[in-house]
C-alpha positions in Angstrom: 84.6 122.3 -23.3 85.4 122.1 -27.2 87.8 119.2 -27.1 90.8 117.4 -25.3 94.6 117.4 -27.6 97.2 115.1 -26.6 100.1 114.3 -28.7 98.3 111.8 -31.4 95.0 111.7 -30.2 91.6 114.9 -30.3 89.0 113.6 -27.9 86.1 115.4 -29.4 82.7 114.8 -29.3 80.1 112.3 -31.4 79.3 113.1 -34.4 77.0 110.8 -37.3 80.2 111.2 -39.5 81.7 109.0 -36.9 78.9 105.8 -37.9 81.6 104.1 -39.9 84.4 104.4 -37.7 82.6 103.2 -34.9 81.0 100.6 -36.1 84.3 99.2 -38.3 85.6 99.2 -34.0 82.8 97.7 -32.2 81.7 95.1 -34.6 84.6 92.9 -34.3 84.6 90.3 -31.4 87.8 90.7 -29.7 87.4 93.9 -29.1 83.0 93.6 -28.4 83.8 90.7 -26.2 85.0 93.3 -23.7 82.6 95.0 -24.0 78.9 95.5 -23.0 77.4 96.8 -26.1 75.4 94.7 -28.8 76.9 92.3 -30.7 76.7 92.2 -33.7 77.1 96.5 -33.5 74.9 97.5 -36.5 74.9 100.7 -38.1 71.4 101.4 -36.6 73.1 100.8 -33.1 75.9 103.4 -33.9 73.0 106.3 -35.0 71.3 105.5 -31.9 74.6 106.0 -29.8 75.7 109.1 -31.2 72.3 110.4 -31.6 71.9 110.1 -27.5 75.7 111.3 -27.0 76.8 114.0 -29.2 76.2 116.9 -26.8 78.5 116.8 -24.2 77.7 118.3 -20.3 77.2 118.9 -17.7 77.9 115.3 -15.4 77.6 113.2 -19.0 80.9 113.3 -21.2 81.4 111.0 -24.5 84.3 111.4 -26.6 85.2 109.8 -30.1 89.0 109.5 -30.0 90.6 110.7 -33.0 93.7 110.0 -34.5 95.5 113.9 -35.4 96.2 114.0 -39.3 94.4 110.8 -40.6 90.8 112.1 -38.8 90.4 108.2 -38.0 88.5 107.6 -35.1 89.7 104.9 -33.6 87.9 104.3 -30.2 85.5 106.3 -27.7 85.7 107.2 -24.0 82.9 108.5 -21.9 82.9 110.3 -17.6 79.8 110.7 -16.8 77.6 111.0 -13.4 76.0 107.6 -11.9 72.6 109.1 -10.4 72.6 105.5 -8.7 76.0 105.7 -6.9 76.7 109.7 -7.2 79.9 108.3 -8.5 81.8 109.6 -11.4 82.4 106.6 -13.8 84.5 106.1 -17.0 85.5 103.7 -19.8 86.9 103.3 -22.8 87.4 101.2 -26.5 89.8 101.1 -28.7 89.4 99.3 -32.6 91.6 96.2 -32.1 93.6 97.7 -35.2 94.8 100.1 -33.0 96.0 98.6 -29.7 99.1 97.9 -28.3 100.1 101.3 -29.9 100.1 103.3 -26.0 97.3 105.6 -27.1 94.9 103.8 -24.3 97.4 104.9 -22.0 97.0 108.7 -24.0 93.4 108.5 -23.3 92.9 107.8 -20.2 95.9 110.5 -18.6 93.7 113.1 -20.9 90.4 111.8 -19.5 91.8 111.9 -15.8 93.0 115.2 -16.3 90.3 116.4 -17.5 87.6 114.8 -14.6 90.4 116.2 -12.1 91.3 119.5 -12.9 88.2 120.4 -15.0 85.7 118.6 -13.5 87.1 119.1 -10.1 86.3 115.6 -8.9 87.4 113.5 -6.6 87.8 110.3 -7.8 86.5 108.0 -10.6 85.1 104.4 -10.6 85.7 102.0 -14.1 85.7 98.6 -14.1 86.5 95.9 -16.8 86.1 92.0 -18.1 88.6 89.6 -15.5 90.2 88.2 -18.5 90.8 91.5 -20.4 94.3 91.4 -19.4 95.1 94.6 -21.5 92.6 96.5 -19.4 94.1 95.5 -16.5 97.6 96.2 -17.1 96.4 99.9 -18.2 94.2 100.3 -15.1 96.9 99.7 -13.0 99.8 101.7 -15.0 97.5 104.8 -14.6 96.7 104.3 -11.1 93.1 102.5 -10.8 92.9 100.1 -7.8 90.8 97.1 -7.4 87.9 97.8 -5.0 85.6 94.6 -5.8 84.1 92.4 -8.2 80.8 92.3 -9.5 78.9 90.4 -12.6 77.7 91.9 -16.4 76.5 90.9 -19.6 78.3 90.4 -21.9 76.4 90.1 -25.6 79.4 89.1 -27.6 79.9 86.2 -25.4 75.9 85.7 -24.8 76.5 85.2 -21.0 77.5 86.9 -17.6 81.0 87.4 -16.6 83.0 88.6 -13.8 83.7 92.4 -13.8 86.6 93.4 -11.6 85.7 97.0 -10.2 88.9 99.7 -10.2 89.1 103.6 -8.3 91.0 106.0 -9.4 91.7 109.2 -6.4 92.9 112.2 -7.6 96.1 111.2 -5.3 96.8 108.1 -7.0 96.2 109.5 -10.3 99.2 112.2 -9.5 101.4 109.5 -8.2 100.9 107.2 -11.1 102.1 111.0 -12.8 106.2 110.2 -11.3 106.5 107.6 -14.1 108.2 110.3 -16.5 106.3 108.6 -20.1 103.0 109.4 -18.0 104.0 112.7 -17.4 105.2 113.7 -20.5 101.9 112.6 -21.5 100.0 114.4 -18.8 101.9 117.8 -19.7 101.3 117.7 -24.0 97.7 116.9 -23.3 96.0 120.4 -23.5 92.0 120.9 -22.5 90.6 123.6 -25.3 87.4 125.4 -23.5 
């Protein structure tokens, strides 16, 4: 799989062009604070990132997501296989700069569509911070429902907080498909083998 189109966005993979983009996103707090990756996010922590995750397959998928036009990238998304659970799992970031703007929303239909049609899976576990409220809302507007709660770390925040744990089925994610902005997404995002 070369890369994922939508309207706006190319969900491509890592590359060490990427250092400054992803560092200028995850080194801010309100976005890290979500977040379980180091904080302060260093330049040395972005090398060692993309360095691990620039080759994408089979069961391990990270994608820069890049603005079309500007070539900014403005956030990352990963699917990859948990060994522990033999359960699919996702997530996504977005630079702060950049929310609010419905391209979450662009991701994740592209990501789904892409674990479901591609992939050929069945269903995908995420989970995010209980007082990310923006996460929440965007779970639920793409079809994830709450299955449980657990606890992480959280190094911008230098403690343990609540995670709420979220399912997406391949059913759900094709009913969450009848809202018609979805599915206009869902039908200009285009997977380029």
């Amino acid at each position: 799989m070369k890369y994922i189109e939508t309207e706006r966005l190319i969900l491509r993979e890592w590359t060490l062009n990427d250092v400054h983009d992803q560092v200028e996103g995850l080194s801010n707090f309100e976005t890290a604070k979500n977040l379980a990756v180091p904080f302060p996010y260093t330049e040395k922590d972005s090398i060692e990132y993309i360095s691990k995750h620039s080759k994408n397959g089979p069961n391990k998928y990270a994608f820069a997501i890049e603005l079309k036009g500007t070539k900014k990238v403005i956030g990352g998304t990963d699917l990859g296989l948990n060994s522990k659970h033999e359960n699919y799992c996702s997530g996504i970031w977005l630079n702060e700069n950049y929310t609010g703007k419905g391209y979450g929303t662009e991701t994740y239909i592209a990501l789904d569509k892409f674990a479901f049609e591609v992939l050929n899976i069945d269903k995908i576990e995420e989970g995010f911070f209980e007082f990310n409220n923006r996460s929440k809302h965007l779970h639920e507007k793409v079809g994830y429902k709450i299955i449980g709660k657990s606890t992480a770390f959280c190094p911008a925040l230098n403690h343990e907080v609540v995670e709420i744990l979220t399912r997406l089925t391949k059913a759900n994610f094709y009913n969450a498909l009848k809202a018609p902005k979805l599915k206009e997404v869902y039908n200009n995002t285009i997977i380029h083998n």
